[in-house]
C-alpha positions, 0 to 999 in steps of 0.5 A: 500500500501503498502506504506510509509517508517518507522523506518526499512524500508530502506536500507543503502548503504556503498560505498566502495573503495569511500571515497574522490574519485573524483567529478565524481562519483554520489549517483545515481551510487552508488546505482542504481546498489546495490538496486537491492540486496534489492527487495524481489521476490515472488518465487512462480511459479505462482503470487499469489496461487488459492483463497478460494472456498468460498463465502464472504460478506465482502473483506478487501484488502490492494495490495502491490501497485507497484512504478515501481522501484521508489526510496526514498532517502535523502540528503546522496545522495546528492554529494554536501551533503556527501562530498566523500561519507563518510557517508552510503547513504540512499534508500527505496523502498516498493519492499525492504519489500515484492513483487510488483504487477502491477495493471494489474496483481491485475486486472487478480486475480479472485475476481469475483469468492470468493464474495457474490452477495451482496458484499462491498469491502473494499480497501486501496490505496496510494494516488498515486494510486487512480486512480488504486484503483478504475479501480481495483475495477471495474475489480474486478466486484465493484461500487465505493461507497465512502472513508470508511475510512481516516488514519490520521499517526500522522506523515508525509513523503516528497511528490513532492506537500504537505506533505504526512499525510494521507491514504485512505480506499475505499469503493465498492459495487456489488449488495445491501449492505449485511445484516444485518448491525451493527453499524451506527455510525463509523468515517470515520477518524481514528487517529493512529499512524505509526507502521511498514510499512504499516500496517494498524490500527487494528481499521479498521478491528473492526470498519468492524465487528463492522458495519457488525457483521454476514456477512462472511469476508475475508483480501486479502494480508494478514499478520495477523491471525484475529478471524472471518476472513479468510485471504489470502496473503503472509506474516506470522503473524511475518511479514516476507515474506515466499518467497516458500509458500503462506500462506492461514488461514482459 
């Protein structure tokens, strides 16, 4: 999920015309209406092209988890915190750095038709969407399994109950486990830390192909180019959107 905010994540908003105005106006009125200006839309006619007409054994997929519009901020927003709105204010959102899908839409994205009939899925989620990650799993025609796989940060981001340390990978299954397997003994944690946002530790793909060497693999949602994987997504390997084209590497 995308999900946590980094160094270059955010935006700053500079009132203008503000500064040592009066107690009536609010960080809320100042960046409710500017945010808009930093969501990234997908620009292509329809919310995601046509899949791969192949059949994969293994599917590695990181969805851009939709917040419906919820914000992160810090005390610059504050009005007893930034008295006459002097210093920028500071927001972030995950829509700030690429598209959006509701889960809904992730739901109607026909993965049925690129797995093998002996299929895992390998899923990441937020942790406020765990509950979705595993309705999505099951749309897309998966059991849930198990966690393959936990991302320690090394770091943390404010959460409404305890700080956020950590990110889950999950793991489906659709008819038997593929064969044959490779490696037996990976870890479940992986200790990496924080780069840009939300790209995930390379370990995980190679701990993949590591425990299933042969089978044919694709990364769904995509930025990156790998050797001995097909990938489908939106974002170039410079991590920048391409907002008219969808990129399909094969």
């Amino acid at each position: 999920m995308r999900g946590n905010t980094t160094e270059g994540d955010y935006s700053f908003i500079r009132p203008k015309g503000q500064e040592g105005e009066g107690s009536d106006v609010s960080g809320y009125s100042l960046y409710s209406k500017k945010q808009r200006n930093f969501v990234v839309k997908n620009e292509l006619p329809e919310f995601y092209p046509p899949l791969p007409e192949k059949k994969y054994d293994i599917i590695y997929a990181d969805p851009p988890w939709d917040y419906g519009g919820k914000l992160q901020y810090d005390k610059s927003c504050i009005k007893g915190e930034n008295a006459g709105w002097r210093r920028e204010i500071f927001i972030s959102a995950a829509n700030f750095k690429y598209p959006t899908i509701k889960t809904e839409q992730l739901k109607r994205i026909p993965i049925k038709n690129i797995c093998s009939e002996n299929c895992l899925l390998f899923l990441w989620v937020t942790n406020p969407h765990l509950a979705q990650g595993i309705e999505l799993g099951a749309a897309w025609g998966f059991e849930y399994k198990t966690v393959a796989f936990i991302w320690d940060k090394m770091s943390h981001n404010p959460g409404q109950y305890t700080l956020s340390n950590c990110e889950m990978c999950l793991l489906f299954k659709k008819g038997k486990i593929p064969s044959p397997r490779g490696a037996r003994n990976i870890q479940q944690l992986i200790r990496s830390p924080r780069r840009e946002h939300s790209r995930k530790p390379d370990e995980v793909r190679e701990n993949i192909v590591k425990m299933f060497p042969l089978q044919s693999r694709v990364e769904l949602f995509a930025r990156q180019k790998f050797q001995g994987w097909d990938s489908w997504g939106l974002e170039t390997d410079n991590y920048e959107l391409e907002q008219s084209q969808m990129l399909l590497f094969q």
